[in-house]
N, C-alpha and C positions, 0 to 999 in steps of 0.2 A: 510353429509360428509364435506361440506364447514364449516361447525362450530367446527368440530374438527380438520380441519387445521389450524384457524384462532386458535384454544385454545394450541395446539402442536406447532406448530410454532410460535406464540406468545412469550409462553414462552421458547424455544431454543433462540431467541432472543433477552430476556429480563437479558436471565444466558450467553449470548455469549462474558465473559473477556476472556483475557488469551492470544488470539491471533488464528492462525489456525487450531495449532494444538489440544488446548483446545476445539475448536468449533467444528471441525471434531468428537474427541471423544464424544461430549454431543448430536449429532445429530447421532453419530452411536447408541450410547445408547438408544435414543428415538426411531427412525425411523428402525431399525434391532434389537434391542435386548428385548424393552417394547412392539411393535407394529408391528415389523414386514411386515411395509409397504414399505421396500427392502428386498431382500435376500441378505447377504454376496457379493454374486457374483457381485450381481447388483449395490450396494453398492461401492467398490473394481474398480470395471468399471467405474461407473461414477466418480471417486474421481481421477483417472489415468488422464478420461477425461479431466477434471473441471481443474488440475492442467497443461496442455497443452495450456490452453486457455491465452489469459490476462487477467486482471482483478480478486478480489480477489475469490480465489478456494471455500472456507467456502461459502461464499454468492450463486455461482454457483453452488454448491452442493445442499445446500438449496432449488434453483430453481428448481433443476432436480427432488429434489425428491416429490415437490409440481407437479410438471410437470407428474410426474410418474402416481403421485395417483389423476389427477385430470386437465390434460392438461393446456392449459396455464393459466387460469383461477387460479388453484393449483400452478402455478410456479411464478406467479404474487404476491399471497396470502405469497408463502414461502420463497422466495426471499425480496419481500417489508417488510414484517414481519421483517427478520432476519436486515435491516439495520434498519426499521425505530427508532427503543429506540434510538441506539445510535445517530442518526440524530437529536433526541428531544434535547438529551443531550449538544451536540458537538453546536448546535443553541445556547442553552443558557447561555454556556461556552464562548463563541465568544464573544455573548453581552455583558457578564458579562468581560470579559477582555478587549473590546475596549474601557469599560467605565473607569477602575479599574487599567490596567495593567501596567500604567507607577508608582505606589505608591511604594517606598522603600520597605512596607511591601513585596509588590507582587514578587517586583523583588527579593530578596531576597529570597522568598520561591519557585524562577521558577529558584534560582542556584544549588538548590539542586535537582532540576525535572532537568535539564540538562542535570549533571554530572550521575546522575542515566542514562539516555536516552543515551550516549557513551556507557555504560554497556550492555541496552538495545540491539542494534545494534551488537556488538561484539558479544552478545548469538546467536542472530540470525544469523551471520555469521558463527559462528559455526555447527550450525544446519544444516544449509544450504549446507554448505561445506562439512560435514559427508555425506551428501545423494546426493550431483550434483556432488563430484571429484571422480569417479570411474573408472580412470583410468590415465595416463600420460597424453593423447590426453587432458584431461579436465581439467588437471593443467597446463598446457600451454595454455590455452584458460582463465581458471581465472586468470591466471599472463598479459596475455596478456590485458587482459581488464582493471583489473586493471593500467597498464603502460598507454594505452592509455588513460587513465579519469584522472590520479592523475598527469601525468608529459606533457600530450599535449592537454589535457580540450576537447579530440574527442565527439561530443554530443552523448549522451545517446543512445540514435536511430540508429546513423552508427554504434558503438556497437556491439548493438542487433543484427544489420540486416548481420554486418559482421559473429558471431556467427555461424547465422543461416546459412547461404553460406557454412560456413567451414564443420559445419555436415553431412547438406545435402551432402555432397561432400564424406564424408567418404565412402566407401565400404560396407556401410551395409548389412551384408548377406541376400538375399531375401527369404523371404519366403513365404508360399501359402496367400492371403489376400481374404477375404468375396469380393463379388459382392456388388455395391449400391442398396441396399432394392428397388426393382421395386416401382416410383413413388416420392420417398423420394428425391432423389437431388431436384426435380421440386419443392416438398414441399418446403423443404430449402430455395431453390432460392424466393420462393414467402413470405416467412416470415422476411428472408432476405429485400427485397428489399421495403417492408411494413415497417419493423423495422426502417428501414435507415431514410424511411422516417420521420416516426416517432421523430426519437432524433433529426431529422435537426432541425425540425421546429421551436422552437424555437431559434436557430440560424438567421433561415431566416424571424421570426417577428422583432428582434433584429436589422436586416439590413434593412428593412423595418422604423423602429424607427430610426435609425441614431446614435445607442450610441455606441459609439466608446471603451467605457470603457468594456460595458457587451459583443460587440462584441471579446474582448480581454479575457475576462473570458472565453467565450462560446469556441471560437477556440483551446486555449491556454489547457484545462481541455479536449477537446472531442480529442486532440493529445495523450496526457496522456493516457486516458483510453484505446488508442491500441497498447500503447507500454509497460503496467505494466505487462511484462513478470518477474515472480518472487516474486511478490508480491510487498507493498507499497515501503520494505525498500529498493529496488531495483531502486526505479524513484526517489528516496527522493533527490537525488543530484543533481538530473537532474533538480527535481522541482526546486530547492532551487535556484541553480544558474539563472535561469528562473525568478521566481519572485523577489528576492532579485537584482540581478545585470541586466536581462534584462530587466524588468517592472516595478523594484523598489516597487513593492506594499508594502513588509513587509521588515524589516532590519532579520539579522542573526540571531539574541538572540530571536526575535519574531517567526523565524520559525522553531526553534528547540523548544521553551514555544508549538508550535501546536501541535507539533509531543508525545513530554510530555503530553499535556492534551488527545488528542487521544488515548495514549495508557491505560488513565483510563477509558474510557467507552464501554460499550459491543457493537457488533459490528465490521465488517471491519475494519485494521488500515487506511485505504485509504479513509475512512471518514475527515485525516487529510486534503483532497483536500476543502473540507466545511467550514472548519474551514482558511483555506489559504483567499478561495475567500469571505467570510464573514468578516476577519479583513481588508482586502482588500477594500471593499465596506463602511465598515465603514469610510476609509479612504477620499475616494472617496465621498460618499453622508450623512453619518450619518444610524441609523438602519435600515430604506426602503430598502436604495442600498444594505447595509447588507445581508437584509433577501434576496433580487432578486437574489444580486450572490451568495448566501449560495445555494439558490433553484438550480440556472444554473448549479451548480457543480455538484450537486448531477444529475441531470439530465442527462448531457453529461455525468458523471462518470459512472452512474450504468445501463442507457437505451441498453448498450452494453451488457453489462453481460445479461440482458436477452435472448436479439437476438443470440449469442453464443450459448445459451440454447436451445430454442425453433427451430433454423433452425440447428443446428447441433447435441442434442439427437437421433434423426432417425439414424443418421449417427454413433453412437460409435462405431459399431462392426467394420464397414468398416475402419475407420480410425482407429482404433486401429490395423490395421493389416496393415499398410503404415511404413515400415521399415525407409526409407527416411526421413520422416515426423517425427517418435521419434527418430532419429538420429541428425536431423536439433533443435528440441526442448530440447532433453540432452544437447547437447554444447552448448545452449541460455541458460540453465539453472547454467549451468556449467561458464560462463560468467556472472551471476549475482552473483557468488562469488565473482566473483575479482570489479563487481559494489557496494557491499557490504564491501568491504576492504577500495575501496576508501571513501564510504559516512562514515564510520568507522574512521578513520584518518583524513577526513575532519572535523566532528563534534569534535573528541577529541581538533585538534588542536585550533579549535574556542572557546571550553571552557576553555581548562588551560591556554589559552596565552590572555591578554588583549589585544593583536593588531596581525594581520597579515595580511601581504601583499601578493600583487603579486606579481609573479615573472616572465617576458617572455625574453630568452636569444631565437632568431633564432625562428624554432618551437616549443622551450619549452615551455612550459606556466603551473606554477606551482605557489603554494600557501608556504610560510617561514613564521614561527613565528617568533615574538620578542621575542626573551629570557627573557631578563630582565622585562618582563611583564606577568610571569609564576604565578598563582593562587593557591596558595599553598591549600587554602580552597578549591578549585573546585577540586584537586586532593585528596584529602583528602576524600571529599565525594564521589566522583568514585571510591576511594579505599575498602570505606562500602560498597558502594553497590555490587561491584564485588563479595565483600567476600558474601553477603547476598543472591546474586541470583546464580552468581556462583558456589561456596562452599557451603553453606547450603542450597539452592533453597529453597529460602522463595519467597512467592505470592510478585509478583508484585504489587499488589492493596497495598501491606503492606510495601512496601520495598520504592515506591514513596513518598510517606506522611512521615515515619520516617527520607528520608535524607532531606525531603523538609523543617521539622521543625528545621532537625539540623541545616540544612544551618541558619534561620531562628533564631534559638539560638544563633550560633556562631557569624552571622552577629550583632546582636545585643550586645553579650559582648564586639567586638571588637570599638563599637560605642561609649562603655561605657570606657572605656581603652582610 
């Protein structure tokens, strides 16, 4: 049994581009429709689950259904599986760009992975926004968020946690709820408080060693991982403003070039966390410190996603019947539209304007472009790719490469000019 998880999940693993929704459908395919190691139902349940939780859904699904057919041992196997390619990858995309990525050529070809990644983001805020605004209450909770992130820079986290307040508060009709499975919360609790351990630990060898830098990885990424309500694009502003303006690790153009290379490899897009603390470390020690905070990331990022798994599966039924609780998680969800508008607008305005400032008047604290430093080539090629992914929905795998060479052309004729 263990060897046709490692060969099934493998390969779900190895095919997981596309993003969530692609990964959800290629793991329904395998695990309910070739093998039938879920039913629809169970299937359907966990994936309600999985998307309540932080952290990415695709990968927790993964785990559950490892979990399902073969306890944690299984959820280990299906889980690990599903991120490690892309961790292979996203490693040696780091290295290769902390060595490489200041060259004319490189940059050049990461203005067209940019302008594509505004596109990017805007898809997904659509998507997003089709299926979290379902009703008035929720478009007032994503304008509102938005307003708070884009005009008074509220962190990420008060946000969230306001969100969640406003839901829970709603009037939600109550209806009959399961009892907790006799024995099951206890389990929980003891998987729970095992797991905790578990991901500190390396934290607390780190404090132990005295390094200041990986202790800033370590805290800085295990925050993260319990606030990625929504998925990666949801924390990407949060991230960004965090490492670029309050740790300084990476500049701007370097942590949008992440988010671009992330999005080519199969895998979580929150893999882009590895790749952050990897260019990072390079910075810092050269490829050692590299590879340690490439590892830390991953560590703090995805050691949660199990624990979520393993002490909360006993629980679906129960909590899928806590009215409060998907009332409180709709309007968080419904709130990372309006998180996705601003990192939407944010990124746009850092690609077409060559400068932008800040701006703080009182409590405002806002971001203005320079005009007269508008990139007429950066719009240009967010203009392709819109039409490309938008309008025609051509593969992303194919749609990055073709604006990244035009960029890459265009930068070159005008060299020659």
């Amino acid at each position: 049994m263990t060897s046709d998880l490692i060969r099934v999940f493998g390969r779900i693993g190895l095919l997981s581009f596309g993003g969530p929704a692609a990964q959800i459908a290629l793991m329904h395919k395998e695990l309910v429709e070739k093998r039938a190691w879920l039913s629809e139902a169970e299937f359907l349940r966990a994936l309600s689950f999985c998307m309540l939780l932080p952290g990415p859904e695709a990968m927790q699904l993964a785990t559950y259904a490892g979990w399902k057919r073969q306890g944690i041992l299984g959820g280990l196997i299906g889980g690990g599986l599903f991120v490690l390619p892309g961790a292979i990858v996203i490693m040696g995309l780091a290295l290769l760009y902390g060595a490489y990525g200041n060259l004319p050529v490189v940059q050049a070809l990461f203005l067209g992975v940019k302008a594509t990644v505004v596109i990017i983001v805007i898809e997904a805020l659509i998507k997003i926004a089709r299926r979290a605004l379902t009703g008035p209450r929720h478009l007032v909770i994503a304008c509102a968020a938005f307003v708070a992130l884009f005009f008074f820079a509220v962190p990420f986290p008060v946000v969230i946690l306001a969100a969640g307040i406003a839901g829970a508060l709603d009037p939600a009709p109550q209806t009959d709820h399961p009892d907790i499975p006799a024995g099951s919360l206890r389990q929980s609790l003891v998987i729970a408080v095992i797991g905790g351990l578990i991901w500190a630990a390396p934290i607390a060898a780190i404090a132990v060693a005295d390094n200041a830098f990986l202790m800033d990885i370590g805290l800085f990424f295990s925050t993260l991982a319990v606030v990625t309500f929504g998925g990666a694009y949801a924390v990407l502003a949060y991230m960004t403003q965090e490492v670029v303006v309050s740790y300084a690790w990476l500049s701007t153009a370097q942590m949008m070039d992440a988010l671009g290379l992330a999005e080519t490899t199969p895998g979580p897009l929150i893999l882009v966390t590895q790749f952050v603390a990897m260019i990072a470390g390079m910075a810092e020690g050269g490829a050692a410190m590299a590879l340690l905070a490439g590892g830390l990331a991953l560590w703090v990022t995805f050691v949660p996603c199990f624990i979520w798994i393993f002490a909360g599966a006993p629980l679906i039924d129960w909590l899928d019947g806590r009215p409060r609780l998907r009332a409180a998680l709709a309007a968080i969800t419904a709130a990372v539209v309006g998180v996705i508008a601003n990192l939407s607008l944010w990124f746009a305005l850092h690609v077409f304007f060559g400068s932008v400032d800040s701006v703080q008047t009182g409590l405002l604290r806002t971001i203005r472009p320079d005009l007269s430093t508008l990139q007429p080539l950066a719009l240009s090629l967010a203009a392709i790719a819109a039409f490309l992914l938008l309008w025609r929905h051509w593969s992303l795998a194919l749609v990055l490469p073709i604006c990244a060479a035009l960029s890459l052309l265009a930068t070159g004729i005008t060299a020659m000019i």
